[in-house]
C-alpha positions in Angstrom: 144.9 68.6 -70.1 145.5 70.5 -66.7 144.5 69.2 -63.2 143.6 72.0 -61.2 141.9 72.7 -57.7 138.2 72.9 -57.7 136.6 76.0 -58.0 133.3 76.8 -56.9 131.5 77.3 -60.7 132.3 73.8 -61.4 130.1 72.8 -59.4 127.2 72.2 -62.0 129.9 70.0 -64.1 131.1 67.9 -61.0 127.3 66.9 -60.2 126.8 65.7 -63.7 130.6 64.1 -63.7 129.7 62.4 -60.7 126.1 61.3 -61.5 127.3 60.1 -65.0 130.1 57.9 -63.8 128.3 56.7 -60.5 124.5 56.4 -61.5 123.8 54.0 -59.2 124.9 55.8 -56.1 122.9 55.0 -52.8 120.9 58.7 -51.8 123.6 59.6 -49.2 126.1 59.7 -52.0 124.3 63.0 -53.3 127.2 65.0 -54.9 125.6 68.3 -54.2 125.5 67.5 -50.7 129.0 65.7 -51.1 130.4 68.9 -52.4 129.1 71.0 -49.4 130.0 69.2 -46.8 133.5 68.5 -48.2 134.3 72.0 -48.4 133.5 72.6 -45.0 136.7 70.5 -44.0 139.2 71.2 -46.7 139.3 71.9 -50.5 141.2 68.4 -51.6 138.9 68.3 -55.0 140.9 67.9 -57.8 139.8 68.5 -61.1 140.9 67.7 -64.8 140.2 70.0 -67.9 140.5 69.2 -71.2 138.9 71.1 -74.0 137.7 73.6 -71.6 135.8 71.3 -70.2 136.0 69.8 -66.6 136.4 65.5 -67.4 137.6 64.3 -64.3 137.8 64.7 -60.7 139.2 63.1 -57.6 138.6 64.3 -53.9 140.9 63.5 -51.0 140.7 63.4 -47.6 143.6 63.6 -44.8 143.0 62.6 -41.4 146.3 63.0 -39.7 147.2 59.6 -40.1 146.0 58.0 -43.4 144.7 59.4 -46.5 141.8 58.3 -48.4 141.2 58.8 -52.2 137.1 58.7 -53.3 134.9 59.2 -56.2 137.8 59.4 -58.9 135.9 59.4 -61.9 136.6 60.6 -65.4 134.4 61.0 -68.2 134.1 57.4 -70.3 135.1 59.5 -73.3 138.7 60.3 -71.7 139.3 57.4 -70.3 143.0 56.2 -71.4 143.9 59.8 -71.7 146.0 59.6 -68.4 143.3 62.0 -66.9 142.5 59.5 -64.2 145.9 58.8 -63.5 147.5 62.4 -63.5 144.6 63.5 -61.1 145.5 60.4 -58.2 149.0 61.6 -59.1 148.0 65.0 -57.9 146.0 64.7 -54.8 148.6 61.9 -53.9 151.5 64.5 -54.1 149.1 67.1 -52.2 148.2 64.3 -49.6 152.3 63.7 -49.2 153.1 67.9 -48.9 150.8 68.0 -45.3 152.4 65.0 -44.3 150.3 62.2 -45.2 152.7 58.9 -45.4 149.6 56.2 -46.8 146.6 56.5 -49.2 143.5 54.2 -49.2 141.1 54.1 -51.3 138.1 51.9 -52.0 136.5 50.2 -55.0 133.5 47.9 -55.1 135.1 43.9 -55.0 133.5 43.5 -58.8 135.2 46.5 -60.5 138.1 44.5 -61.8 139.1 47.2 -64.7 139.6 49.6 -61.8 141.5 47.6 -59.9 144.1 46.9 -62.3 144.1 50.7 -62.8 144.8 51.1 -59.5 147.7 48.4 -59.8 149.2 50.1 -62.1 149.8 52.8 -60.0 151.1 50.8 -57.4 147.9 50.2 -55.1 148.3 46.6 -53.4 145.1 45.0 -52.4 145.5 44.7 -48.5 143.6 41.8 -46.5 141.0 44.0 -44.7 137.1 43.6 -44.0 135.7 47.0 -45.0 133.0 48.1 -42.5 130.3 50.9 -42.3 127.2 51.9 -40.6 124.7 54.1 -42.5 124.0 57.2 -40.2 120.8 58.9 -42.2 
């Protein structure tokens, strides 16, 4: 397995990563769209090859102050391959080189096999309200 930076002709295989792992996605979640605009502020999309084929992925975002860790997905077929952990491993370290001392990351309250993934990585669930306001 490698974990790599995203290049632009995996596109096509990050869309159907993305819509496999998240079908039920609300519309402004469009990973076309999420692709675009993400490469317009930096290129912190991680993805994991196996077989020569892309299986997982991870974008992270850095905001000068905290950083963020969203649509971590791998392929159900590779799950328990250590995909999904060596790619949060990765855009963690990348997140620490430019100076990033926290990570985030959000999961839906019901997802209770992804939050003890992200235990065992050493996530602690923190008492926040999480907030947002649809724009579109």
């Amino acid at each position: 397995m490698k974990i790599r930076k995203y290049y632009p002709q995996d596109k096509p295989a990050l869309i159907n990563l993305w819509q496999t792992v998240f079908p039920n996605d609300p519309p402004y979640n469009n990973p076309d769209q999420v692709i675009q605009e993400k490469l317009k502020t930096d290129d912190l999309i991680f993805i994991a090859e196996a077989d020569d084929k892309l299986i997982g992925a991870c974008m992270a975002g850095y905001d000068g102050h905290r950083g963020w860790l969203y649509a971590v997905a791998v392929l159900p077929e590779y799950r328990r391959s250590k995909a999904g952990t060596r790619l949060v491993e990765e855009a963690i370290a990348t997140l620490k080189e430019i100076g990033c001392a926290k990570v985030n990351l959000q999961i839906r309250s019901t997802n209770h096999e992804v939050a003890d993934f992200y235990k065992s990585l050493g996530f602690t669930t923190e008492d926040r309200l999480s907030m947002g306001k649809l724009l579109i």
